[in-house]
Rosetta silent file (secondary structure, phi, psi, omega in degrees, C-alpha in Angstrom):
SEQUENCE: XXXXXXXXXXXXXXXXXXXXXXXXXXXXXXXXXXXXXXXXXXXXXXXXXXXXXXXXXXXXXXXXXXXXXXXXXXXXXXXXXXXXXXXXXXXXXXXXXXXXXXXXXXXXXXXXXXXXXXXXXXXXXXXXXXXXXXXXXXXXXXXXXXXXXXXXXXXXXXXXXXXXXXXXXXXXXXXXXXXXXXXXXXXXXXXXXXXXXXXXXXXXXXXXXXXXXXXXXXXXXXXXXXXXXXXXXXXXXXXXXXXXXXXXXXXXXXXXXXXXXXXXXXX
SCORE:     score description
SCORE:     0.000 S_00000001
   1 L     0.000  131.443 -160.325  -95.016  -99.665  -34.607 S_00000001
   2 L   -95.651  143.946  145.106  -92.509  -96.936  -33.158 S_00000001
   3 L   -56.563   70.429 -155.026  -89.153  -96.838  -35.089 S_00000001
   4 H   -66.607  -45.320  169.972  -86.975  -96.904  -31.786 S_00000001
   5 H   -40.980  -41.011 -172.893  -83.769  -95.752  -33.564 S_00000001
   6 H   -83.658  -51.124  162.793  -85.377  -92.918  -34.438 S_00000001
   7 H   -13.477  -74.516 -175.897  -86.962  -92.540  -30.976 S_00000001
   8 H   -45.368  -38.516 -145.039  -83.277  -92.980  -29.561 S_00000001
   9 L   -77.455  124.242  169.757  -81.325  -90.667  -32.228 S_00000001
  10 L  -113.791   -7.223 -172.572  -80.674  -87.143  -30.798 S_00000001
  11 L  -105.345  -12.382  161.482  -77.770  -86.114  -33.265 S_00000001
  12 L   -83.820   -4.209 -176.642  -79.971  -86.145  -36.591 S_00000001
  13 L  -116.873    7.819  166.711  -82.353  -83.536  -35.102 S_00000001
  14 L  -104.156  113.269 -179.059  -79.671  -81.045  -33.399 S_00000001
  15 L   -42.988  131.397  160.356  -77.733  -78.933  -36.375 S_00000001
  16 L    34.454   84.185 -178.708  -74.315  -80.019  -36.273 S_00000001
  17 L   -58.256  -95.609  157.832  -74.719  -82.310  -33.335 S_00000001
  18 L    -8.883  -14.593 -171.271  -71.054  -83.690  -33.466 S_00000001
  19 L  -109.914  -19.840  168.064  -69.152  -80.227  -33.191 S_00000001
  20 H   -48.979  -33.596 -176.050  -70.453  -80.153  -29.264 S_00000001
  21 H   -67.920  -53.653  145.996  -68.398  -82.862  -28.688 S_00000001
  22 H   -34.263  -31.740  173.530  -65.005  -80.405  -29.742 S_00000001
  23 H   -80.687  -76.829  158.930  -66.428  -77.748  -27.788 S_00000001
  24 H    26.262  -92.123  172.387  -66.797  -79.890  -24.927 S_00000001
  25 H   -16.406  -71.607 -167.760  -63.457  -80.482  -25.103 S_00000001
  26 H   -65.857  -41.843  161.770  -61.941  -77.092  -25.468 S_00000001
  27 H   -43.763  -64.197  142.538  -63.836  -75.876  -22.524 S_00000001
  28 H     0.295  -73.962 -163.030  -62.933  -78.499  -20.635 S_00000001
  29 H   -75.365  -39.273 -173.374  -59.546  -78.283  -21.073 S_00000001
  30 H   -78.047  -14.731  155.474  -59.484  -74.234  -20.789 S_00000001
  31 L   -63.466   -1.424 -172.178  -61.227  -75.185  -17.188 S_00000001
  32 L  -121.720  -36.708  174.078  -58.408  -77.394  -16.049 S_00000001
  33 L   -75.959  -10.304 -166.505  -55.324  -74.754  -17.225 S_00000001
  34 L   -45.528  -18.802 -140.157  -57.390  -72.247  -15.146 S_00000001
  35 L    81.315   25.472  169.642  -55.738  -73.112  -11.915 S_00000001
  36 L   -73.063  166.536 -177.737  -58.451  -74.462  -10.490 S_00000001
  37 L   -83.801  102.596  172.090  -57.477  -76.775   -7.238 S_00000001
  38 E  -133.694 -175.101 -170.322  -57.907  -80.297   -8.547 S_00000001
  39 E  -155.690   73.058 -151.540  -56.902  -83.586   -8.325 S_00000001
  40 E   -90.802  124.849  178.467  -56.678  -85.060  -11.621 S_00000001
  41 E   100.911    6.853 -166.853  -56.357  -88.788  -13.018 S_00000001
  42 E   -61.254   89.216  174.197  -57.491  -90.362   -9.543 S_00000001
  43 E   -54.157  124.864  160.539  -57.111  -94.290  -10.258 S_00000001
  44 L  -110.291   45.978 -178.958  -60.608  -95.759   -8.367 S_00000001
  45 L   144.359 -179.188 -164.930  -59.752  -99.223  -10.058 S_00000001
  46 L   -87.599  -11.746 -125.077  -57.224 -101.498  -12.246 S_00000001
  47 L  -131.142  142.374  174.284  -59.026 -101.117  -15.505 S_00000001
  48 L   -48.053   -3.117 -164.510  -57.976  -98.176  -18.011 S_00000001
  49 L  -116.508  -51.636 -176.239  -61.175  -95.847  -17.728 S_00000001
  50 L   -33.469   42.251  178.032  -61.437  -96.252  -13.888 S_00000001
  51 E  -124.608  173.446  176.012  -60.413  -92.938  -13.042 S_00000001
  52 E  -149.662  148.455  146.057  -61.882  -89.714  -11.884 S_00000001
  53 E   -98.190  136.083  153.487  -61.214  -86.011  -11.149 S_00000001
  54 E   -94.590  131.842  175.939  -61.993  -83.793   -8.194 S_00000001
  55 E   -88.263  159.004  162.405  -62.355  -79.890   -8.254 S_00000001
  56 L  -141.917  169.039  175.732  -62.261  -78.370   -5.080 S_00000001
  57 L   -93.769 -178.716 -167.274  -63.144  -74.921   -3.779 S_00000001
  58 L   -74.353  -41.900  177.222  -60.744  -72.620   -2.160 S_00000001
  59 L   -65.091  176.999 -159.098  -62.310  -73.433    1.389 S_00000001
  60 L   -79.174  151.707 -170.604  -63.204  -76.787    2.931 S_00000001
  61 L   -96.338  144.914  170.489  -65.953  -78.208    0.812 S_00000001
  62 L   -80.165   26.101  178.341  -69.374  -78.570    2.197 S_00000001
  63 L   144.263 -171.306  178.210  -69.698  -81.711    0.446 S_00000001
  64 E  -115.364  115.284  165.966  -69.387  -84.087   -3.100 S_00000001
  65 E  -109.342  123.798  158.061  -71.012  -83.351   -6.262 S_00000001
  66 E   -91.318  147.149 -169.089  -70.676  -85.887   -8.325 S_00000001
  67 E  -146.460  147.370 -163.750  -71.444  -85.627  -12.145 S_00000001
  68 E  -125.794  121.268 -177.396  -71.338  -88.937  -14.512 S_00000001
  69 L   -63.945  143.812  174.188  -70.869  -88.343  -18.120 S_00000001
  70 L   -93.453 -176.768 -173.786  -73.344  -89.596  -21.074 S_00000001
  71 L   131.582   48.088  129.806  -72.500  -90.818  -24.668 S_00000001
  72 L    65.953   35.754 -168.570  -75.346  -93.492  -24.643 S_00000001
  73 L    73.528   13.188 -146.837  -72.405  -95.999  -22.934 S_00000001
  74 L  -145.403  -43.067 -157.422  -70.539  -96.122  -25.974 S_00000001
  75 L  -152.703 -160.295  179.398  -67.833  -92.828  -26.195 S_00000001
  76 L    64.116  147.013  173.371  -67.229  -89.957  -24.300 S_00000001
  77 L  -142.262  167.649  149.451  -64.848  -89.553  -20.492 S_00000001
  78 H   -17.384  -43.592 -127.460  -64.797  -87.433  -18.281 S_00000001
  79 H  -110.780  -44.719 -161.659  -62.273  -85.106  -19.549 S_00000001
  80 H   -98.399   47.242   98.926  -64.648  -83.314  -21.784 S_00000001
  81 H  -129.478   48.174  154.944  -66.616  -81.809  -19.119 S_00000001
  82 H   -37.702  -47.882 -152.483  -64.652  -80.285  -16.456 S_00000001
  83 H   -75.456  -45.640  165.081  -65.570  -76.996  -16.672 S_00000001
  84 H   -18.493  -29.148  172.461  -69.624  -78.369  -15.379 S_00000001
  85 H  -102.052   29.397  176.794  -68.370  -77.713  -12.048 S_00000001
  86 H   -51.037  -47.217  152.049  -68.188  -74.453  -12.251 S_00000001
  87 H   -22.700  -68.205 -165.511  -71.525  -74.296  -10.749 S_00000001
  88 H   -85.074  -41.423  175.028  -71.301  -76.243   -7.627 S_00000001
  89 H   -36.103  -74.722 -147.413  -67.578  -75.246   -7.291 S_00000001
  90 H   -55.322  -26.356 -174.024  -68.603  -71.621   -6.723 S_00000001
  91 L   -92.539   17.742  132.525  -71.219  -72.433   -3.873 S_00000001
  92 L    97.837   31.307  174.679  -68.349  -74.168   -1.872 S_00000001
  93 L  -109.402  149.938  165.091  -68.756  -77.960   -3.295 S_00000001
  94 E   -74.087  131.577 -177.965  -65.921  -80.593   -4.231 S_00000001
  95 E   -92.960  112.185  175.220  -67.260  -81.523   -7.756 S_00000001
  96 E  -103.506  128.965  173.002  -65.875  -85.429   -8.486 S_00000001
  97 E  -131.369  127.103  151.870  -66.305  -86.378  -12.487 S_00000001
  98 E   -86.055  137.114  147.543  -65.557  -90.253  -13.448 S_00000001
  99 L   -92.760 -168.998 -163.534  -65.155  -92.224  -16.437 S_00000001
 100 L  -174.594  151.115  163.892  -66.274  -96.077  -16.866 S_00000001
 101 L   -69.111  154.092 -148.312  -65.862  -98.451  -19.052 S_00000001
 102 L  -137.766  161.106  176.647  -67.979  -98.419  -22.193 S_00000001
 103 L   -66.335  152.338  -39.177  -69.690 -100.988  -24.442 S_00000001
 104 L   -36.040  -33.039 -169.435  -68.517 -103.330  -25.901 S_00000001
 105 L   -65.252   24.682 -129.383  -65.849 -103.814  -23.305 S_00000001
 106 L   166.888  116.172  176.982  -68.456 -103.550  -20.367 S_00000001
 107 L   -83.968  166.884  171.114  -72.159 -104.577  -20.035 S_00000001
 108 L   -62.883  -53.451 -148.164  -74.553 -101.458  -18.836 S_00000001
 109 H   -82.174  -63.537 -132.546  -74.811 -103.858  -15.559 S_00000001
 110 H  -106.549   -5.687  171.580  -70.888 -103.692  -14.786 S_00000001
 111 H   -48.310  -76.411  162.126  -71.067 -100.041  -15.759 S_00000001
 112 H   -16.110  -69.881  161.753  -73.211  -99.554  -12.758 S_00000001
 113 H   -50.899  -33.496  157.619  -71.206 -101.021  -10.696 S_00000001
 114 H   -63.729  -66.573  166.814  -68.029  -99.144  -11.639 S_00000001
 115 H   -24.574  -46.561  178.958  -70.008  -95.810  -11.039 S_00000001
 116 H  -100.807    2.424  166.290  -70.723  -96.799   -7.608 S_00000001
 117 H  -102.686   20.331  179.755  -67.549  -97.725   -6.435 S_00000001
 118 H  -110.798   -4.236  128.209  -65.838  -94.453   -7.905 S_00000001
 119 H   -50.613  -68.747  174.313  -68.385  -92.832   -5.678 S_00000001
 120 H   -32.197  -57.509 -160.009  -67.554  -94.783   -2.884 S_00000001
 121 H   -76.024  -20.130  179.129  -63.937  -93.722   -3.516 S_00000001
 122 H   -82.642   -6.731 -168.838  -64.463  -89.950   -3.808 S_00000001
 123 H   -72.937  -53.945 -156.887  -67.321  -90.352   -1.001 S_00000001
 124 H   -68.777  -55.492 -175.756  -64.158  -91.579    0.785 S_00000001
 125 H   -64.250  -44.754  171.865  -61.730  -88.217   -0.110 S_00000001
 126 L  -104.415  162.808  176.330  -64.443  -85.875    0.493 S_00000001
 127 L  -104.496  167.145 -166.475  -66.548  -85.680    3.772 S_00000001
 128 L    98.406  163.306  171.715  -70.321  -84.397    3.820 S_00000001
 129 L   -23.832  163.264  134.970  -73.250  -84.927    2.142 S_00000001
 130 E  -149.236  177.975 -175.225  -73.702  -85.678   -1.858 S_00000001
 131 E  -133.928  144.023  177.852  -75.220  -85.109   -4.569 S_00000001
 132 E   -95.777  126.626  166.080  -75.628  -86.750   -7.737 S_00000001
 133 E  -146.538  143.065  174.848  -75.987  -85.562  -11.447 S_00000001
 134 E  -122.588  156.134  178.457  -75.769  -87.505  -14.484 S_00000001
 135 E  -112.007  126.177 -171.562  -76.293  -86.213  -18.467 S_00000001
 136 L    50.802 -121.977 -160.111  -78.614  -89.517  -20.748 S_00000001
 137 L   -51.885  -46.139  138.755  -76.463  -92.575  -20.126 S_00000001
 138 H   -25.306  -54.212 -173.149  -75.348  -90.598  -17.218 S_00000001
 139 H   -97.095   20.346  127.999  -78.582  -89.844  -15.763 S_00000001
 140 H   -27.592 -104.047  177.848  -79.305  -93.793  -16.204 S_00000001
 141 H   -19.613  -35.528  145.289  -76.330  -94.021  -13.871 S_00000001
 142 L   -69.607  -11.196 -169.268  -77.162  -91.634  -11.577 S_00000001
 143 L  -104.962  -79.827 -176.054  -80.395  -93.010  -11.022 S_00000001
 144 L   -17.335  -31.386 -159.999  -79.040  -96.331  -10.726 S_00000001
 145 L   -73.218  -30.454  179.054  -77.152  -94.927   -7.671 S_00000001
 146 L  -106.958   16.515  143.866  -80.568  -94.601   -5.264 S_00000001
 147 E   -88.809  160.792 -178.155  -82.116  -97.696   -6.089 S_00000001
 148 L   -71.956   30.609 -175.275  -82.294 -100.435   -4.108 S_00000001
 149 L  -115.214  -14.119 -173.138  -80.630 -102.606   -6.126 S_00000001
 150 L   -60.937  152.831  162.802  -77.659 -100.079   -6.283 S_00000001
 151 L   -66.195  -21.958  177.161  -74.232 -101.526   -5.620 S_00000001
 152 L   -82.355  154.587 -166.200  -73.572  -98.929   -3.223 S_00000001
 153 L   -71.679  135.734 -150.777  -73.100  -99.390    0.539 S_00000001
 154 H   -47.713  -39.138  175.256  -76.063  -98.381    2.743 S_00000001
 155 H   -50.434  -48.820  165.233  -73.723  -95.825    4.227 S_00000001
 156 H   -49.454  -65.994  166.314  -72.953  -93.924    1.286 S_00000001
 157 H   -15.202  -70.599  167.442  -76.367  -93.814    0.336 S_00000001
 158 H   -23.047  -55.996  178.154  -77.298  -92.541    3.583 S_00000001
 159 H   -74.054   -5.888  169.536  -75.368  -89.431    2.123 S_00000001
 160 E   -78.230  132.065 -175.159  -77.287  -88.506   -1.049 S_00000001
 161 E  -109.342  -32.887 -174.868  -79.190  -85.634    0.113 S_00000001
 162 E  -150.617  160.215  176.498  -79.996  -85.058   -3.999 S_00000001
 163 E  -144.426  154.548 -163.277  -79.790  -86.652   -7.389 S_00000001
 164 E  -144.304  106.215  159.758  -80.455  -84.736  -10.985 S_00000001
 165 E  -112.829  145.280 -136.258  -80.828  -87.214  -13.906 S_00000001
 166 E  -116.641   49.568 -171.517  -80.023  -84.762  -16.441 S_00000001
 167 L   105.280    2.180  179.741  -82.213  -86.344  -19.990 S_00000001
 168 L   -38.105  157.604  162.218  -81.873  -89.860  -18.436 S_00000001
 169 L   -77.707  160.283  177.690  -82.532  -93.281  -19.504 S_00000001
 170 L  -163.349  -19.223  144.182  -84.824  -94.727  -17.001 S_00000001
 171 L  -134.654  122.070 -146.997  -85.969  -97.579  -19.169 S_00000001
 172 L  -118.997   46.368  176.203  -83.813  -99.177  -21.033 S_00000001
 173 L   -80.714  -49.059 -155.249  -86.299 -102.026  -22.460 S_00000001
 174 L   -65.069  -23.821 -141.471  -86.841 -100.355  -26.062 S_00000001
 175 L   -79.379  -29.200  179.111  -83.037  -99.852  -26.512 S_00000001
 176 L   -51.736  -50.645  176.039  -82.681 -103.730  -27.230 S_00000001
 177 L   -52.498   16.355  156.790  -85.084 -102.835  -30.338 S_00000001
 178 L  -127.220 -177.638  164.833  -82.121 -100.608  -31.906 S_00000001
 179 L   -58.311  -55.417 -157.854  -78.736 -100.546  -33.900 S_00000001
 180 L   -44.509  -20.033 -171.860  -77.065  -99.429  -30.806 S_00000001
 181 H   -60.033  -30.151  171.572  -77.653 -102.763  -29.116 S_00000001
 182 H   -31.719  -61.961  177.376  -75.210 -104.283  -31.692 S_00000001
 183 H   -81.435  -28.278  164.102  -72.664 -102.764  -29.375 S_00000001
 184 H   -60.696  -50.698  166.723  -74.515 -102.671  -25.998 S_00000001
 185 L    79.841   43.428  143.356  -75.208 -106.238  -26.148 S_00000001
 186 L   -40.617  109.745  147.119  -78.901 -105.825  -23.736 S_00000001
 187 L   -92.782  150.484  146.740  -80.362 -108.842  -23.010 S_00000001
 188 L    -2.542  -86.675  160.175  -83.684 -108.620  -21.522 S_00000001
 189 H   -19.042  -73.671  175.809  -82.846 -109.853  -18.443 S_00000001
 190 H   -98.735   25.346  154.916  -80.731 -107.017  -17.810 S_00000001
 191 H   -71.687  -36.816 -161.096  -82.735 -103.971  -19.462 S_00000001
 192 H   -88.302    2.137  162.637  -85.300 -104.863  -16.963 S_00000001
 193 L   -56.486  -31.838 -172.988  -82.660 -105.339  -13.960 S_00000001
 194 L  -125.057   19.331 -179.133  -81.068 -101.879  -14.961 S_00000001
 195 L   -97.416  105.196  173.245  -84.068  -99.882  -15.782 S_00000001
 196 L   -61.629  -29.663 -172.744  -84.796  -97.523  -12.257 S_00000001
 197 L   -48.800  -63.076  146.678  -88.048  -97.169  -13.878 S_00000001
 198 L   -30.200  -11.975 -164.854  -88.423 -100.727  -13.295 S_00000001
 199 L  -127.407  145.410 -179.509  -86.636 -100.601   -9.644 S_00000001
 200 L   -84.649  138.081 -176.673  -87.906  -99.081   -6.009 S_00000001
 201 E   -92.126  163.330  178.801  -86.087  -95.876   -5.181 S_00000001
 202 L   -75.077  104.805 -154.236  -84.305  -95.964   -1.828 S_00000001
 203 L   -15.934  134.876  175.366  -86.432  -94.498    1.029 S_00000001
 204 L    83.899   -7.470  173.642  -86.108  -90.767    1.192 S_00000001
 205 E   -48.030 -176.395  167.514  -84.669  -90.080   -2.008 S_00000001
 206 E  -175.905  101.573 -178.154  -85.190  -86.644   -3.702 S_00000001
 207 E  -114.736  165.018  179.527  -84.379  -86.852   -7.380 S_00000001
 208 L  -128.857   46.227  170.682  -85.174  -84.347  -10.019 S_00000001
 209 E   -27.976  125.162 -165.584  -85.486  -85.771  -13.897 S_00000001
 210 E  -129.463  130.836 -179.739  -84.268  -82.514  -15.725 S_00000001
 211 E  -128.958  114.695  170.939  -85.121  -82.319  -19.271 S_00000001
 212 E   -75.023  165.140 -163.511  -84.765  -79.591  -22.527 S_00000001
 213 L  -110.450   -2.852  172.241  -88.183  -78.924  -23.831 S_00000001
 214 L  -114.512   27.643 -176.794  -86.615  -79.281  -27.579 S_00000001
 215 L   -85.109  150.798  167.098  -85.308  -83.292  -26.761 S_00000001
 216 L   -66.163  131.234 -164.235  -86.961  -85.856  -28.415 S_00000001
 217 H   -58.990   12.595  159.336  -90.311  -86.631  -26.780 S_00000001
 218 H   -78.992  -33.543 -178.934  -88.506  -89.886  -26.128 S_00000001
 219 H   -96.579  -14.111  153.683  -86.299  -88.603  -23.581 S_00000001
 220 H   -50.600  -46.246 -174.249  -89.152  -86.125  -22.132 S_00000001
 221 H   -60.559  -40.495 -168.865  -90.942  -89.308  -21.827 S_00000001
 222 H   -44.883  -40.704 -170.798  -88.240  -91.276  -20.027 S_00000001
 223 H   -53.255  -25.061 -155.944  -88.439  -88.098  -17.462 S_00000001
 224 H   -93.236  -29.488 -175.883  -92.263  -88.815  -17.198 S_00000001
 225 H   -88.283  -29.107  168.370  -92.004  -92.787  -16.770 S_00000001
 226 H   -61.246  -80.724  177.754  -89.644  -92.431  -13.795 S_00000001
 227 H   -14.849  -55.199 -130.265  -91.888  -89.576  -12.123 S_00000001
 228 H  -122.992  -25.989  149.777  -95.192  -91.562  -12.498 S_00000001
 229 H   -44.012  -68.835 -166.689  -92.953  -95.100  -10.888 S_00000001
 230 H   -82.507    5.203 -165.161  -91.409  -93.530   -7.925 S_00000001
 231 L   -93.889   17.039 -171.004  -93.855  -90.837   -6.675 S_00000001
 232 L  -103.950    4.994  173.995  -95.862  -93.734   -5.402 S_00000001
 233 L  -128.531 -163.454 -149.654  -93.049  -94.409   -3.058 S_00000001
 234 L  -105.817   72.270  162.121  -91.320  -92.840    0.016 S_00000001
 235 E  -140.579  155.454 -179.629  -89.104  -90.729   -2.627 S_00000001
 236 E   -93.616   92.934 -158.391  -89.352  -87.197   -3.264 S_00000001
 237 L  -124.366  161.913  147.059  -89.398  -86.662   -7.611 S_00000001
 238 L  -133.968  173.533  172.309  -90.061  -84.033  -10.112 S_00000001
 239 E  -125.591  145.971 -155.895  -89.830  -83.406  -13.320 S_00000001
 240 E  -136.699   86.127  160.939  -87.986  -80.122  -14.580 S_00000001
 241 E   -70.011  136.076 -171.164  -88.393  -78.817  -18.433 S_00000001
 242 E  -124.493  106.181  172.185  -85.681  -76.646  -19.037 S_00000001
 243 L    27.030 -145.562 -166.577  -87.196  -73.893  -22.163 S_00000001
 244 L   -94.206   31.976  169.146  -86.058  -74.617  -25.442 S_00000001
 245 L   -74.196  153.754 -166.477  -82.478  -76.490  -24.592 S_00000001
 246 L  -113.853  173.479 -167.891  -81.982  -79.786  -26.899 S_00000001
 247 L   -53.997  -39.743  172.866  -80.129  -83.166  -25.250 S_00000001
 248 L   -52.104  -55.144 -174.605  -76.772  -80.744  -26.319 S_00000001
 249 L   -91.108  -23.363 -167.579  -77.217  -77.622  -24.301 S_00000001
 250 L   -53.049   -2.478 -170.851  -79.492  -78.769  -21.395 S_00000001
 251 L  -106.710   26.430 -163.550  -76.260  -79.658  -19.573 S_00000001
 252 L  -123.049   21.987  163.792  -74.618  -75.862  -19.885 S_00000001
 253 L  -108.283   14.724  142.420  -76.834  -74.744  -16.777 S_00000001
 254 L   -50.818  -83.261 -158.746  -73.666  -76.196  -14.673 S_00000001
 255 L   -21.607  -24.590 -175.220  -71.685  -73.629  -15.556 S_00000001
 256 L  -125.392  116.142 -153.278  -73.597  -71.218  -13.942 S_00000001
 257 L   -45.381  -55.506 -146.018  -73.737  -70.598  -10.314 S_00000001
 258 L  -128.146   13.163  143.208  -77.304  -69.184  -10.072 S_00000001
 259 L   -54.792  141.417  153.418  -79.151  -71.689  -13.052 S_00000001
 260 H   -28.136  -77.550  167.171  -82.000  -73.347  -12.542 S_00000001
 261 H   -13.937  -68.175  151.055  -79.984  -76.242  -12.944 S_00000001
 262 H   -75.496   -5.326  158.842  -77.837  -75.712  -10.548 S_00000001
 263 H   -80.296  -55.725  143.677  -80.127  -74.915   -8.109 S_00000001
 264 H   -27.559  -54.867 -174.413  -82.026  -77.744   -8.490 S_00000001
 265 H   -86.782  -35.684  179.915  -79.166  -79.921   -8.003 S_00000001
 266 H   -80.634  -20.118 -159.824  -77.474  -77.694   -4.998 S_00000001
 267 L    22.063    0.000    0.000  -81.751  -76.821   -3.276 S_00000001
């Protein structure tokens, strides 16, 4: 019988787990005084979270990267990782980062739903292509965006040229089986309704499942149960171990123009 909490738990096996979140921050924040060109605080709905930012380059952008923050649905905005588009920024992309509403206030299902219309609306500001990246609950969410079940409109779609779920969830069955659920509130019904694992990707995708190689073989697996769903359909998938990064660092190959990561996400 698997212990699924412990399955789930990434902050008892990374040394002082909890101080990432403060760094986060501080980065963040020293990214936003830089003077970068943004456009900060962008209401895409009524509801208090329902905002987003966009970076821009100096030149016209050759398109939208979007990137959707994790914190297992439960904590975290937007705000703490600005500085991720540092990457995509330099190779001439608009970078868009959203918050959402979080559990309790918010089912996983209406989550979803938020996500894709605060696509829509930056889909709307910039023109071109996009691309998707998510971090965990994020790369749930990003994955959520090319199935066919997604709330978003065929056109939009049409425009993901790439998606990156960055340690994603990709089945969200087991997660009823923890504490966190107290506050998630999963039914059944909708882990298997909001599991892409569970869901047909939309023709033509080309996703990437991006992993550290020091994560808990829960979230390696998650990479591995998407991969071995969709490659049997007209989507393009891989799976990416990245060395020895843990569910903390695997997201700091934004930052850099000429990671793996980014490269991956940019092809």
């Amino acid at each position: 019988m698997t212990d699924w909490d412990d399955a789930f738990d990434n902050a008892n096996y990374v040394p002082d787990a909890l101080g990432y979140f403060d760094l986060w921050q501080e980065r963040a924040q020293a990214f936003r005084n830089s003077g970068v060109k943004a456009e900060l605080s962008l209401p895409y709905g009524q509801k208090p979270r329902q905002e987003l930012d966009i970076f821009y380059p100096e030149a016209k952008p050759k398109g939208l990267v979007v990137f959707i923050h994790g914190g297992y649905w439960l904590r975290l905005d937007h705000r703490y990782f600005s500085d991720l588009a540092t990457g995509p920024l330099a190779h001439g992309w608009a970078v868009a980062l959203p918050s959402y509403t979080l559990a309790p206030q918010a089912r996983i299902s209406q989550m979803t739903s938020e996500i894709a219309t605060a696509v829509s609306y930056a889909a709307n500001k910039v023109d071109g292509p996009i691309r998707i990246a998510g971090h965990s609950a994020g790369g749930h969410l990003a994955a959520r965006m090319v199935c066919k079940s997604s709330p978003l409109s065929t056109a939009v779609q049409k425009r993901i040229l790439k998606t990156v779920s960055i340690s994603g969830l990709h089945d969200l069955r087991n997660l009823c089986k923890t504490k966190l659920n107290e506050t998630l509130n999963l039914t059944k019904a909708e882990a298997i309704s909001e599991s892409p694992y569970l869901d047909t990707p939309v023709a033509g995708t080309n996703i990437t499942c991006w992993v550290g190689g020091a994560e808990r073989p829960e979230f390696i697996k998650q990479s591995h149960l998407l991969h071995n769903s969709w490659q049997s359909h007209d989507a393009k998938i891989n799976v990416q171990l990245d060395g020895t990064e843990n569910h903390y660092t695997v997201i700091n190959g934004l930052k850099d123009p000429y990671s793996g990561l980014t490269k991956a996400l940019l092809d």
